[in-house]
MMTF fields as JSON, N, C-alpha, C and O atoms, coordinates in Angstrom:
{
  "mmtfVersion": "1.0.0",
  "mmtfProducer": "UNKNOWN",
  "numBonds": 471,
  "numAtoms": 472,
  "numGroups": 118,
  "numChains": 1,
  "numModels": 1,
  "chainsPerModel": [1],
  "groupsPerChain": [118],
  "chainIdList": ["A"],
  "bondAtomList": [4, 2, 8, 6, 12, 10, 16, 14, 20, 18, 24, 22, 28, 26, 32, 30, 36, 34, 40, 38, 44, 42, 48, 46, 52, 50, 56, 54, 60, 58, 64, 62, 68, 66, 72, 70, 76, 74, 80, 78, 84, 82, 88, 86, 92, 90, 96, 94, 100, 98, 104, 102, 108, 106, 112, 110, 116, 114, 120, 118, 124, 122, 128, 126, 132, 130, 136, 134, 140, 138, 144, 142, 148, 146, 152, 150, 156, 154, 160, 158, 164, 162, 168, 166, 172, 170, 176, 174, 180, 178, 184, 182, 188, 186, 192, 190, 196, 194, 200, 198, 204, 202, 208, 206, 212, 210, 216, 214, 220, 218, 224, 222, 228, 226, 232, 230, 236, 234, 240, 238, 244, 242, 248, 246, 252, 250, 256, 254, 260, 258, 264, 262, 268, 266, 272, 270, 276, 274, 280, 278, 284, 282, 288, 286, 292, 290, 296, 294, 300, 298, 304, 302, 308, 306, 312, 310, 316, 314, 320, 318, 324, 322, 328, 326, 332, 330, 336, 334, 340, 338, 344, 342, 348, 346, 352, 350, 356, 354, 360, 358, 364, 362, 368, 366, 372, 370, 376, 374, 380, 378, 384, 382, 388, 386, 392, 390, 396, 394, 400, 398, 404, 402, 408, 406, 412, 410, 416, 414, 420, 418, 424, 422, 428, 426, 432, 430, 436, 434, 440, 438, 444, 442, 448, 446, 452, 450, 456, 454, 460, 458, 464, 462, 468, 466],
  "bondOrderList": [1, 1, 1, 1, 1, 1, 1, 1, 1, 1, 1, 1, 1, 1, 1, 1, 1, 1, 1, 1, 1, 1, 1, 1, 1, 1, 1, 1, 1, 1, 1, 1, 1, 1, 1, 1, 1, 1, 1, 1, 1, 1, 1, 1, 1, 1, 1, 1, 1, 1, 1, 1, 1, 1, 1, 1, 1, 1, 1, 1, 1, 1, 1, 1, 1, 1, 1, 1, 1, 1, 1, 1, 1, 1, 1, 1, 1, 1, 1, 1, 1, 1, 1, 1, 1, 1, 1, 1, 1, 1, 1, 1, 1, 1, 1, 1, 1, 1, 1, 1, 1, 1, 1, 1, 1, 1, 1, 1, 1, 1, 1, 1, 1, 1, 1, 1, 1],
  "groupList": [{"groupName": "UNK", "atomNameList": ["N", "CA", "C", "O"], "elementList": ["N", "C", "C", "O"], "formalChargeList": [0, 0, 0, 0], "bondAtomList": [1, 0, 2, 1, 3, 2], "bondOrderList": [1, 1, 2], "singleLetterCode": "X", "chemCompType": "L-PEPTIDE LINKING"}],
  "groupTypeList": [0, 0, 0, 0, 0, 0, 0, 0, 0, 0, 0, 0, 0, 0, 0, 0, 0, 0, 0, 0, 0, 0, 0, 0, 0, 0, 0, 0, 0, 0, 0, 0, 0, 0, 0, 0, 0, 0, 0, 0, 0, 0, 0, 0, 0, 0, 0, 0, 0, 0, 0, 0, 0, 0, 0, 0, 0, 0, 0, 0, 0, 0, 0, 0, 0, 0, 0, 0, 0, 0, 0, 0, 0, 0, 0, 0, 0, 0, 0, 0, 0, 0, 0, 0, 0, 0, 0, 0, 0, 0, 0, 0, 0, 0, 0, 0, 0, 0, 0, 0, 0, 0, 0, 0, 0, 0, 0, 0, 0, 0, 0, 0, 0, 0, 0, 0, 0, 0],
  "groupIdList": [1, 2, 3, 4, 5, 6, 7, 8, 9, 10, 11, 12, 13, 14, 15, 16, 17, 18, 19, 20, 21, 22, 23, 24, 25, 26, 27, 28, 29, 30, 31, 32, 33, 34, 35, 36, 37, 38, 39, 40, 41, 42, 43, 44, 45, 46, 47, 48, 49, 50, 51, 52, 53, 54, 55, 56, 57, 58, 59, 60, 61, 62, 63, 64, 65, 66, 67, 68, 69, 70, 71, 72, 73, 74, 75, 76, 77, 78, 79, 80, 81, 82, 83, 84, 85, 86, 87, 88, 89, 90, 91, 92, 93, 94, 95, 96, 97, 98, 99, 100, 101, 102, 103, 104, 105, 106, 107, 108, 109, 110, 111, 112, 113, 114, 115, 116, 117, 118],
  "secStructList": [7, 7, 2, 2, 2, 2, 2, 2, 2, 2, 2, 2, 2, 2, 2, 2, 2, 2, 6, 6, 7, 2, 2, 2, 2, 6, 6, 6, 3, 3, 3, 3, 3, 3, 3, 3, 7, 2, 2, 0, 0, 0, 0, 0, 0, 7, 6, 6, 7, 7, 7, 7, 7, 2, 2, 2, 2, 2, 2, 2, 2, 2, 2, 2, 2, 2, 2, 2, 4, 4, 4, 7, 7, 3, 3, 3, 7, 7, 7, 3, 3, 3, 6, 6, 3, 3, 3, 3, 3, 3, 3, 3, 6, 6, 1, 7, 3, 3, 3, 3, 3, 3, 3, 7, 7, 6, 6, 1, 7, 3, 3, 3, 3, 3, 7, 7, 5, 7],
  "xCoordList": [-85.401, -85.499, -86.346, -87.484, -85.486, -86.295, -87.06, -86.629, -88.194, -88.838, -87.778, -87.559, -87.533, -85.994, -85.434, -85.613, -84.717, -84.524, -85.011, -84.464, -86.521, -87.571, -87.818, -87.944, -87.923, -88.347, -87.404, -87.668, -85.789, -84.755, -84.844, -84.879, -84.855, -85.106, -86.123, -85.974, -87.378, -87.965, -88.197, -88.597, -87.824, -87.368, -86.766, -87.28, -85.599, -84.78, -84.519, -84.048, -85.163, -85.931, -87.089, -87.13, -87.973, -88.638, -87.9, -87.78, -87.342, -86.517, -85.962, -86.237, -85.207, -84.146, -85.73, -85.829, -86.467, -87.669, -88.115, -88.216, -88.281, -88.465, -87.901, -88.416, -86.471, -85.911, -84.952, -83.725, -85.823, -85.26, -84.187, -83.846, -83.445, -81.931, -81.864, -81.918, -81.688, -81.144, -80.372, -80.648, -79.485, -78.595, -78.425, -77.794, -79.151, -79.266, -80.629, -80.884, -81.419, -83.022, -81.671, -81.774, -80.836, -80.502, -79.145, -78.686, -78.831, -78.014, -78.719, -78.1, -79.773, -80.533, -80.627, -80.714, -80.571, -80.644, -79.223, -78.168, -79.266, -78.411, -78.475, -79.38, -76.918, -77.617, -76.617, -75.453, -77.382, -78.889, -80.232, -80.137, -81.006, -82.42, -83.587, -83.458, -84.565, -85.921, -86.56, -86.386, -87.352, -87.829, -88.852, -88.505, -90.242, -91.687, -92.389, -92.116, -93.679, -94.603, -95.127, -94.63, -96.345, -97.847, -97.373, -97.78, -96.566, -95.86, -94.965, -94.644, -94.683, -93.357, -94.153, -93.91, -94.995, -96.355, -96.255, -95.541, -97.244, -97.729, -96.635, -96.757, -95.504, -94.372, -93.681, -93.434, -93.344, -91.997, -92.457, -91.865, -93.846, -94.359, -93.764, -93.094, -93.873, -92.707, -94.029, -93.549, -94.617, -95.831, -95.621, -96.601, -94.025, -93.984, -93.856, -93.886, -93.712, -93.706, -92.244, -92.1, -91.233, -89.876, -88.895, -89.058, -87.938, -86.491, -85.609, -85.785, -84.426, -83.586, -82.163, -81.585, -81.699, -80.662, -80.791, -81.819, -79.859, -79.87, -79.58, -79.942, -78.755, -78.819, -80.428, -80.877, -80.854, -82.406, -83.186, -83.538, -83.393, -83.972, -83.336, -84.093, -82.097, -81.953, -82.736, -83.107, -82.905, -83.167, -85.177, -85.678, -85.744, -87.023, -86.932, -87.337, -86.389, -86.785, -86.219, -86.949, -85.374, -84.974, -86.092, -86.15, -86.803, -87.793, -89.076, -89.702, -89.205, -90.571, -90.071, -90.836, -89.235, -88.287, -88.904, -89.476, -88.68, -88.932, -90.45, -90.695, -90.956, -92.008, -93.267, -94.335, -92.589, -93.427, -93.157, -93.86, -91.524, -91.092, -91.074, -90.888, -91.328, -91.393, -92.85, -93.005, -93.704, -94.948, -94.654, -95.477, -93.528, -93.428, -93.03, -92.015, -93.912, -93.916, -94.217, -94.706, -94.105, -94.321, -94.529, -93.737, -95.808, -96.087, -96.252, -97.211, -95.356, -95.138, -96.461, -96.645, -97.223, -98.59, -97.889, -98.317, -96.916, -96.973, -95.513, -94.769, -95.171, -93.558, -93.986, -93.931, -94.473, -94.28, -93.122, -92.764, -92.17, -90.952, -91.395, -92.426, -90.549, -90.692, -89.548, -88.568, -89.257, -87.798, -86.898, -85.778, -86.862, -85.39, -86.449, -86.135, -87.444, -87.725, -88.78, -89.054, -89.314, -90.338, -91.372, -91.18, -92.237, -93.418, -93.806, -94.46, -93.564, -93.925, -95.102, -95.251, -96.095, -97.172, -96.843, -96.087, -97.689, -97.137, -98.734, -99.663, -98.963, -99.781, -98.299, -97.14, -98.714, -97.832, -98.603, -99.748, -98.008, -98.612, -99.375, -100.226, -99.778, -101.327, -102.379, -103.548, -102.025, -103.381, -103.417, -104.119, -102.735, -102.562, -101.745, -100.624, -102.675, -102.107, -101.091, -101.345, -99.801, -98.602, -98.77, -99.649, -98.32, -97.642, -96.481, -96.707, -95.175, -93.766, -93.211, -93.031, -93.04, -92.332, -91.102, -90.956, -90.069, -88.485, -88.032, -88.493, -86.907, -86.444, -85.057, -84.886, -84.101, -82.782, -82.039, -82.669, -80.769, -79.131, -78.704, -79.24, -77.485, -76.562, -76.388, -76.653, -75.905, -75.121, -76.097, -75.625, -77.897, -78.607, -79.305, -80.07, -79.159, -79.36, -80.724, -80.934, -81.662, -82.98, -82.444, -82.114, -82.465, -82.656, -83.892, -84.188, -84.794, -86.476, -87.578, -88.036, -87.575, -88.928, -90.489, -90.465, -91.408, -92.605, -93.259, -93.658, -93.934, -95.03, -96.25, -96.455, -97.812, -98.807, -99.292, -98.908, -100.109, -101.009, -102.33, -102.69, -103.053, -104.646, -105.296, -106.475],
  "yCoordList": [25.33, 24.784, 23.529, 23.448, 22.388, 20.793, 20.86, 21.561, 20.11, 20.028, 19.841, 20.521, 18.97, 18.335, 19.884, 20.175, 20.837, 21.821, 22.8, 23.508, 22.848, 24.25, 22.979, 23.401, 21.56, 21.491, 21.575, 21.813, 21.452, 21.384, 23.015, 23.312, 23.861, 25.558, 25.439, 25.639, 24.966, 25.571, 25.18, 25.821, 23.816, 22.95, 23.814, 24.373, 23.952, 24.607, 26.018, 26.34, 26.875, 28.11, 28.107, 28.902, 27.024, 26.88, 26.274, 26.933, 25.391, 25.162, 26.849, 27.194, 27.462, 28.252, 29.383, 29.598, 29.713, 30.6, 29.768, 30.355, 28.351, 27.722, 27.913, 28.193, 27.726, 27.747, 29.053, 29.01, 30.359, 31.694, 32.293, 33.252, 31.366, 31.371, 32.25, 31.952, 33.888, 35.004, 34.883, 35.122, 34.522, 34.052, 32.876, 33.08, 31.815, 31.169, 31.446, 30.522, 31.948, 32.9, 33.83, 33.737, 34.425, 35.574, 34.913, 35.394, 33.735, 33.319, 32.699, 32.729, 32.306, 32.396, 33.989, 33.961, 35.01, 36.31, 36.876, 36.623, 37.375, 38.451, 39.544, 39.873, 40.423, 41.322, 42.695, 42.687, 43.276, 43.955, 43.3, 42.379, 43.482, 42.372, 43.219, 44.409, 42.72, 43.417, 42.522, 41.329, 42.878, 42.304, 42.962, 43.6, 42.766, 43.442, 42.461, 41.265, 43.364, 42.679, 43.938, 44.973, 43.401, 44.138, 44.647, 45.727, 43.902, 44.058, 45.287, 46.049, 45.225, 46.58, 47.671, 48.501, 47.688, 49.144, 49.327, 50.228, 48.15, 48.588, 48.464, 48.918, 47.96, 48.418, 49.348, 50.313, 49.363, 50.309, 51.462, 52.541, 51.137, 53.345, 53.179, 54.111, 51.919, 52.441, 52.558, 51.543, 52.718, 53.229, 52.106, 51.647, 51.669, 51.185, 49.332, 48.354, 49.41, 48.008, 47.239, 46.048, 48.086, 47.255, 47.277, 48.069, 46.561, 46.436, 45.873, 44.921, 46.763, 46.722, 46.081, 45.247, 46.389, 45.833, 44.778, 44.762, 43.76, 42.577, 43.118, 42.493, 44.598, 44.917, 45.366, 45.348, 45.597, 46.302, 44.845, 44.677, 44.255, 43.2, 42.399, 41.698, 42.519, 42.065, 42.514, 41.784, 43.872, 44.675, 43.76, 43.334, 43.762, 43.786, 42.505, 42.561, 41.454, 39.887, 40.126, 39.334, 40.606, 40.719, 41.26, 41.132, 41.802, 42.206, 41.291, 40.85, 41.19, 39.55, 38.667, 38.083, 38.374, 37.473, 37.57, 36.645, 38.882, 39.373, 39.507, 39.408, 39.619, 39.938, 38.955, 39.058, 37.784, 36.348, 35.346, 34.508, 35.944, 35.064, 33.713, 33.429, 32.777, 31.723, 30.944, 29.793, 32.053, 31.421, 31.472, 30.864, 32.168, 31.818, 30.772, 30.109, 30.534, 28.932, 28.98, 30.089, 28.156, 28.172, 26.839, 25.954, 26.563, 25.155, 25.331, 26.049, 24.709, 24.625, 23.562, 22.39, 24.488, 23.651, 23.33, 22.255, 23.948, 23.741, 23.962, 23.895, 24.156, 24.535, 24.233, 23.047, 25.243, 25.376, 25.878, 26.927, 25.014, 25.228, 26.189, 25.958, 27.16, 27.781, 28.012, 27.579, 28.436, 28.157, 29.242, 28.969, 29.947, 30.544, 31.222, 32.203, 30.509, 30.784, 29.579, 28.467, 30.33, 29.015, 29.911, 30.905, 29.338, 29.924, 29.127, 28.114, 29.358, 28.803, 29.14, 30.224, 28.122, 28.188, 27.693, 26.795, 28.6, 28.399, 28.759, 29.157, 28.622, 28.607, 29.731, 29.318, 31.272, 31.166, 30.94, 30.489, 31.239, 31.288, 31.671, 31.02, 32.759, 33.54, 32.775, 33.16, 31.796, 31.458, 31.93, 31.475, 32.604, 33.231, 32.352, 31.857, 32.305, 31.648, 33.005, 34.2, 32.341, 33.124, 32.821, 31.977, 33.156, 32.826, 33.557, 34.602, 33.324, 33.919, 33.32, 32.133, 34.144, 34.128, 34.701, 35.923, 33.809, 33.833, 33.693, 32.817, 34.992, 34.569, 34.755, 35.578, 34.186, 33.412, 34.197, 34.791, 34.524, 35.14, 33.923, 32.857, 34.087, 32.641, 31.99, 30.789, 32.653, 31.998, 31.195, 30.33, 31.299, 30.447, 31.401, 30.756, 32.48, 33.564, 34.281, 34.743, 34.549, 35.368, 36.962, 37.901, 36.926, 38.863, 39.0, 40.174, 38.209, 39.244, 38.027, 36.888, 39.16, 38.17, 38.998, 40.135, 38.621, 38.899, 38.465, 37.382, 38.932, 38.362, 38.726, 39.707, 37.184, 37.858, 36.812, 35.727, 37.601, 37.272, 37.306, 37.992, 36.386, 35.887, 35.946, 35.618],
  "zCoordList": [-49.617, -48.279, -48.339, -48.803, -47.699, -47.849, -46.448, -45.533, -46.335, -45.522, -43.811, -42.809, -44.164, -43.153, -42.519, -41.336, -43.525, -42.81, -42.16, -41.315, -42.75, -41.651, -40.633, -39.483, -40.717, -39.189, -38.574, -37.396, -38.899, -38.123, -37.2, -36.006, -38.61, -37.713, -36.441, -35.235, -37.365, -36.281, -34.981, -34.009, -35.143, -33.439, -32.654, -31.685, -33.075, -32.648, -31.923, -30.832, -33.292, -32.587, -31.332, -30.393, -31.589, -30.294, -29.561, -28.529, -29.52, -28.375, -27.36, -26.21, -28.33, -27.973, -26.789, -25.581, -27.792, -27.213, -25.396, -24.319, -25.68, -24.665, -23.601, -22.518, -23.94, -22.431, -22.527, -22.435, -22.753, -22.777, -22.644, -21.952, -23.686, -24.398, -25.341, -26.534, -24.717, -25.796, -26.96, -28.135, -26.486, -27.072, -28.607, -29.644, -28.254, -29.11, -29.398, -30.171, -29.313, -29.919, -31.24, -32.463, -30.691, -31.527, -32.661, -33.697, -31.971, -33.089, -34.726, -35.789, -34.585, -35.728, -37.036, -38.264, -36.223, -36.977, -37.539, -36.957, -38.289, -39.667, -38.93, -38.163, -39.328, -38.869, -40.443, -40.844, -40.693, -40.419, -40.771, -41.582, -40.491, -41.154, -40.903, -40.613, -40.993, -41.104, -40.295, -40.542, -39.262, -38.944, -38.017, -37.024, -38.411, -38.644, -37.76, -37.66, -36.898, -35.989, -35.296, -34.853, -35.397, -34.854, -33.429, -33.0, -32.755, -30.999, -30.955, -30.043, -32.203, -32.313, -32.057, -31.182, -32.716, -33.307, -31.86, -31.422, -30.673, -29.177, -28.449, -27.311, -28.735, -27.285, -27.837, -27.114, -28.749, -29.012, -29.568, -29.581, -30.166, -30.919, -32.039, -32.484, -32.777, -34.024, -35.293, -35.799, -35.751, -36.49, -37.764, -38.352, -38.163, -39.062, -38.604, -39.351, -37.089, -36.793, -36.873, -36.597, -37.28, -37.98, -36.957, -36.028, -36.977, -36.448, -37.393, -38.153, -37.194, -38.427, -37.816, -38.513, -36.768, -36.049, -35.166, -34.489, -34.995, -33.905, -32.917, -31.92, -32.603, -31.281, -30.871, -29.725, -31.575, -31.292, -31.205, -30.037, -31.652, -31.728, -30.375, -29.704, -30.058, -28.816, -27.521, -26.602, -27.648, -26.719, -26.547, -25.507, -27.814, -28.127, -27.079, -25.918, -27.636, -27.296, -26.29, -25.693, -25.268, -24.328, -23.239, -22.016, -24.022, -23.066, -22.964, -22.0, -24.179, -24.186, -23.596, -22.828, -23.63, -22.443, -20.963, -20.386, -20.448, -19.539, -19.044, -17.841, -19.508, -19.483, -19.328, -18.726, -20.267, -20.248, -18.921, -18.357, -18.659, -17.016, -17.593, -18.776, -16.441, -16.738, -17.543, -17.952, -17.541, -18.069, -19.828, -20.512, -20.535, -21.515, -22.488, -22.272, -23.766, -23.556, -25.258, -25.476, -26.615, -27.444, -27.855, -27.532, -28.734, -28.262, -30.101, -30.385, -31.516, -32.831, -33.077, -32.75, -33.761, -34.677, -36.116, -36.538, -37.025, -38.379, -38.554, -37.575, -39.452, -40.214, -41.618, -41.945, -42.648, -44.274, -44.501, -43.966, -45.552, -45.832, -47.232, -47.863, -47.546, -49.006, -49.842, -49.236, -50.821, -51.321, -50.801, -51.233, -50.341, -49.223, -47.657, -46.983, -47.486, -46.204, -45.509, -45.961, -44.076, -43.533, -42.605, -41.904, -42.825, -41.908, -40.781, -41.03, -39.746, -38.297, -37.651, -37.086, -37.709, -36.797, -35.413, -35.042, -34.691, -33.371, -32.451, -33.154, -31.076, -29.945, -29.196, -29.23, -28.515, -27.351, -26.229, -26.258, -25.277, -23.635, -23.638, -23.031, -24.139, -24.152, -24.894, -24.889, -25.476, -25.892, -27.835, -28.738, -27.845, -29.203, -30.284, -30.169, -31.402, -32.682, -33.194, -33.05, -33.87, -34.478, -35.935, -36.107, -36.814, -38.118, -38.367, -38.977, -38.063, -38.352, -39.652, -39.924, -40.206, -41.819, -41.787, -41.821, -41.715, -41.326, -43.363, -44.095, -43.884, -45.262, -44.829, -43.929, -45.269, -45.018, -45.641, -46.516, -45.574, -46.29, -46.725, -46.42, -47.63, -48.125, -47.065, -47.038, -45.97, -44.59, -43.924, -43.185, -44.035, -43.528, -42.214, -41.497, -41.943, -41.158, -41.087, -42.208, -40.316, -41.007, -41.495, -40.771, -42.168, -42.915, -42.609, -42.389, -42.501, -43.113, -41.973, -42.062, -40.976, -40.533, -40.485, -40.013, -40.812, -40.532, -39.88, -40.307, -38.288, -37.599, -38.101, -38.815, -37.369, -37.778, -36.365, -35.929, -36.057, -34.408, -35.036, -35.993, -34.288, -34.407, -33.058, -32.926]
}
């Protein structure tokens, strides 16, 4: 991954988060994939933190969606490109620093994301 393409992602992905476009939020994802965060543990009870399906993962972001209203907002501090993935620093609405670690399929798709909140 060239620099050129994690900022292209991650524009984009914030964009899509921005103007709370399910849809294109979820066209970025594979599906089946992994995809892990501290948020899973406190909304969903899942002990292990994971989501394995894009329908589930729909359901998840469908609800942070919801939940943030219009005050949700993602304001991109960084983009480290790595060789089949990218790590996105981010500010959300709350005030909270992100680090999302997105790793890619052939097709260019996330299989594997990891959140980490500060």
């Amino acid at each position: 991954m060239n620099p050129q393409q994690a900022e292209a992602i991650a524009t984009d992905w914030v964009a899509a988060w921005n103007a709370h476009d399910l849809e294109r939020i979820l066209a970025h994802y594979a599906d089946p994939l992994e995809f892990t965060s501290p948020l899973i543990v406190e909304r969903l009870g899942r002990a292990n933190g994971t989501i394995r399906s894009k329908a589930e993962l729909r359901d998840y972001f469908a609800a942070g969606i919801a939940a943030g209203s219009a005050a949700l907002r993602f304001e991109l501090l960084d983009v480290l490109p790595g060789v089949d993935s990218v790590t996105l620093y981010y500010r959300n609405h709350r005030g909270r620093t992100v680090a999302e670690t997105m790793f890619f399929d052939a097709a260019g798709l996330v299989q594997k994301a990891a959140v980490h909140y500060r």
